[in-house]
N, C-alpha and C positions, 0 to 999 in steps of 0.2 A: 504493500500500500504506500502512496506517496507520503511524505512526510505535510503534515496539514497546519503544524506549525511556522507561523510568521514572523519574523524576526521584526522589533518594532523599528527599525533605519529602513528595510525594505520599504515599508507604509509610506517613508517620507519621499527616498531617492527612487523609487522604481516607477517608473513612468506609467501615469495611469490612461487607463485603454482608452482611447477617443470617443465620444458620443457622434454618430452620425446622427442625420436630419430626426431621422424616424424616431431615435431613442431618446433624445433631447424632450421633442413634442409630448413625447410620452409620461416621461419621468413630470414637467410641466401640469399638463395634466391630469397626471395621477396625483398631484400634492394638492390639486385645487379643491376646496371645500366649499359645501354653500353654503357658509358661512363668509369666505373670501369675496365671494358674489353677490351677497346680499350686503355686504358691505361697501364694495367697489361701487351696486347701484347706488344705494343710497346716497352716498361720498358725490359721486357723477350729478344727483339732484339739487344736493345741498350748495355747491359749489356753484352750479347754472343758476340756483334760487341768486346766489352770492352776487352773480354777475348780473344781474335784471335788477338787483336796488342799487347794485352800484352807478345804474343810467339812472336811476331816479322813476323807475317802472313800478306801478302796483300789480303786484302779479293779479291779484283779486279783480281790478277793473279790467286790465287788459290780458288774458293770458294768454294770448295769441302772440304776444311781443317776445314769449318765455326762449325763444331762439335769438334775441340780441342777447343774451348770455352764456350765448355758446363760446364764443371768441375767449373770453376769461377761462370758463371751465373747462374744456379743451385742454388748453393750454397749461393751466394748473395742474391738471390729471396727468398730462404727458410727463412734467417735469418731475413730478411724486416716480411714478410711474418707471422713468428711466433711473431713476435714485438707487431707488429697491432692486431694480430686477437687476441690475449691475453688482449690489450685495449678494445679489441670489445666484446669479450666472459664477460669481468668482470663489463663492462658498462650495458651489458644484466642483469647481475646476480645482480645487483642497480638499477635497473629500470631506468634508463638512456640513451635515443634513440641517438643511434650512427649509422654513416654511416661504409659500410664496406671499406678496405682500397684504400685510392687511390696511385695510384705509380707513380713517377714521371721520367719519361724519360730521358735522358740527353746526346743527342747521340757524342754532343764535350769534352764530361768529359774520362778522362783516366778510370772510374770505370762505368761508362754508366748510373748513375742516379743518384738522388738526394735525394733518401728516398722514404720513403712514409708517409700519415699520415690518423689519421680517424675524421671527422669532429662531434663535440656533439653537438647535436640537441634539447638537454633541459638538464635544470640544472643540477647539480649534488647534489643530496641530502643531503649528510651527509661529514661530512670528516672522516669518517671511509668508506665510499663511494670512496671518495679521493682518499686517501692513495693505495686502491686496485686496484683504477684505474689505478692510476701513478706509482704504484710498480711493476703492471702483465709485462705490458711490457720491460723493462728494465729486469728484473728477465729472462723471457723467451728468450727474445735476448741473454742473458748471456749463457742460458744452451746451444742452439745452438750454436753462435759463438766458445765457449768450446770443444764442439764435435769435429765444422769443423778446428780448430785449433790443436787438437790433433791430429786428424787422419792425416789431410794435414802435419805434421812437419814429420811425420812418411817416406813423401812421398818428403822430403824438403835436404838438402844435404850442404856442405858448400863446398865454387868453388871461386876462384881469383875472384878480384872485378877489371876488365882491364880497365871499363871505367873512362876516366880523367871527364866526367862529368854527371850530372844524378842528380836522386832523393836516399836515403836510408831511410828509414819506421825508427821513433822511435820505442822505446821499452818501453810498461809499465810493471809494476813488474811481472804480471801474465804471461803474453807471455814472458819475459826477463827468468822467472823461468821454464817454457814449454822448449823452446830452447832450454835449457842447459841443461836441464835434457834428452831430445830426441832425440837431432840434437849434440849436443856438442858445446863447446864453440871454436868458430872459432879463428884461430891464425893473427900475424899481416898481413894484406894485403888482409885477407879474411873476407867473410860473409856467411851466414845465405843466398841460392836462395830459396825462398820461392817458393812450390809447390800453384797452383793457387787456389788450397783449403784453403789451408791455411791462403791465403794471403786475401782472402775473411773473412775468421776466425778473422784478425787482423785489418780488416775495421769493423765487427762487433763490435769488442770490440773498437773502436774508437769511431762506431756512437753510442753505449749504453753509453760510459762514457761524451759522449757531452751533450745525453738526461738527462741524473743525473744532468746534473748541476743546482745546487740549488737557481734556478734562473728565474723568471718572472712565464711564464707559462707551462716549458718545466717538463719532468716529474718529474724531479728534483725540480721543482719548483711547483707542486701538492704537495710530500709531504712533501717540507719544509712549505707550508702555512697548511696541515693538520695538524699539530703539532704547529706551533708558532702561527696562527692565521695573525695578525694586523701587529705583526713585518716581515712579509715577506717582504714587498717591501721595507725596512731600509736594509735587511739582502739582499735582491738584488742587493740595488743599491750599497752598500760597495763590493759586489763581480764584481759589474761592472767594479769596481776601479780597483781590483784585476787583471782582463783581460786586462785592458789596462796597469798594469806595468809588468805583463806577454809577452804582447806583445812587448812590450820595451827588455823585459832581455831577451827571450826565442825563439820564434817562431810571427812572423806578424802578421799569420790568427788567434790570441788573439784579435786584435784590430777589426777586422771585425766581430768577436762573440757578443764583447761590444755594437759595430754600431746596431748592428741585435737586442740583446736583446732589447735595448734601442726602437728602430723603432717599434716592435711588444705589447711593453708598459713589465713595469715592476710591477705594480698593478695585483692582483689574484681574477678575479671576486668570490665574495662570494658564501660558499654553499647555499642550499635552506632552510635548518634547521642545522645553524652553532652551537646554543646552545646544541645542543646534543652531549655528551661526544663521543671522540674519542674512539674503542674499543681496550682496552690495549694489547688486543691481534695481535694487527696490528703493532704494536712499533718493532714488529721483520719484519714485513716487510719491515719500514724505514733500521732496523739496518744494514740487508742484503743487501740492496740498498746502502747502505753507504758504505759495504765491498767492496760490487763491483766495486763504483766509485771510491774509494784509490789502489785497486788491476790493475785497469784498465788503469786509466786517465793515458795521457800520457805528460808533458809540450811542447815537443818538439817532434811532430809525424811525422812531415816532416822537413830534412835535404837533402839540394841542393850541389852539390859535382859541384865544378870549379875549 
């Protein structure tokens, strides 16, 4: 009889067998629950409801309109959408059994949900395992957001800002440098009306630069432990610090990020075979991720006009 016994470095170094088309779609498939589907609908209504108050539509008097809110919700869904399955496709690709994504509804929120997220079902091997895990996604929300961001400014205008009160969107450097180069730099009294694509575009790049942060278990917080190891949750908790005096100088919702990190724990369970050197070749996928959160983050994303 063959020996049935697996040596555990094989697990890591031995190449694993290829998924072609058929076994991809399957495996896919086979993880979907209708639970995943009743939630994606839902998330998909909530989102379009999101995008028909944000033209200032009552859905109640006109609900024929309920398709000018395709362009935001669309758009929103793709970018959740390509986040997750990019955590899902690289989780596959490390032998790492992940669920596929769930989306989360949110039908009182002005933006109509709450994310999404993919739940891992066994360890995670290696931290060059990590690293791909917690880099795919972030990386791929970048490319999209990018896109719906350029095309939508295209479609975005600058108009008197009448209202004495309201909300106005921060600017981080990337979109601050999109605007100006697309739209123009608005003069005093004016702003940037953001087309609903776009404006989708600029929640992407908020919820990628929240997921960077280099902190507990968020992706940000993958690959700051595949790289430092032991010191991550010293280098956590000093940035927890950091959100609550952020909170203080900047913007509130710093303080309720603190709360949340803290609640969800700041310790990074270990990989399964931590001794195995990271692959040097992956250090660009931190670097890039790093670009991204400096080019992205925003201190002040939301300002309240009274």
């Amino acid at each position: 009889m063959p020996d049935e016994t697996i040596n555990e470095t094989e697990i890591i170094l031995h190449p694993a067998q290829p998924h072609n088309g058929t076994t991809l779609i399957g495996r896919v498939l086979g993880g979907l629950t209708r639970l995943h589907v009743l939630l994606f609908i839902a998330t998909f209504f909530t989102t379009l409801l999101a995008g028909v108050l944000q033209k200032g539509i009552d859905p109640v008097e006109e609900p024929w309109r309920f398709y000018e809110g395709l362009p935001f919700a669309l758009t929103l869904m793709i970018i959740l959408l390509a986040h997750e399955l990019a955590h899902y496709f690289a989780s596959i690709g490390h032998r790492t059994a992940a669920t596929l994504p769930y989306f989360i509804p949110a039908p009182l929120s002005p933006i109509g949900t709450f994310g999404a997220f993919i739940k891992m079902k066994s360890p995670i091997l290696t931290r060059t395992a990590l690293i791909d895990i917690g880099a795919s996604g972030p990386i791929a929300g970048f490319v999209v957001s990018f896109a719906a961001v350029v095309g939508g400014l295209f479609y975005s205008e600058i108009g008197v800002v009448n209202a004495k009160s309201g909300m106005v969107l921060g600017d981080c450097l990337l979109f601050s440098f999109l605007s100006r180069l697309i739209v123009g730099t608005p003069p005093q009294g004016q702003d940037v009306m953001l087309n609903p694509v776009a404006f989708a575009g600029w929640l992407g790049f908020f919820v990628t630069s929240l997921n960077l942060l280099p902190i507990g278990q968020l992706d940000g917080g993958h690959i700051l432990y595949s790289i430092v190891g032991r010191w991550h949750v010293w280098i956590s908790r000093l940035l927890v610090v950091c959100l609550l005096i952020m909170g203080e100088m900047y913007w509130p919702g710093w303080w309720f990020w603190a709360i949340l990190m803290t609640v969800l724990r700041l310790k990074h369970p270990p990989v399964l075979f931590g001794d195995i050197p990271i692959d040097p070749t992956r250090l660009k996928a931190a670097a890039i991720s790093l670009v991204i959160f400096v080019v992205k983050f925003v201190p002040v994303p939301f300002m309240v006009m009274e």
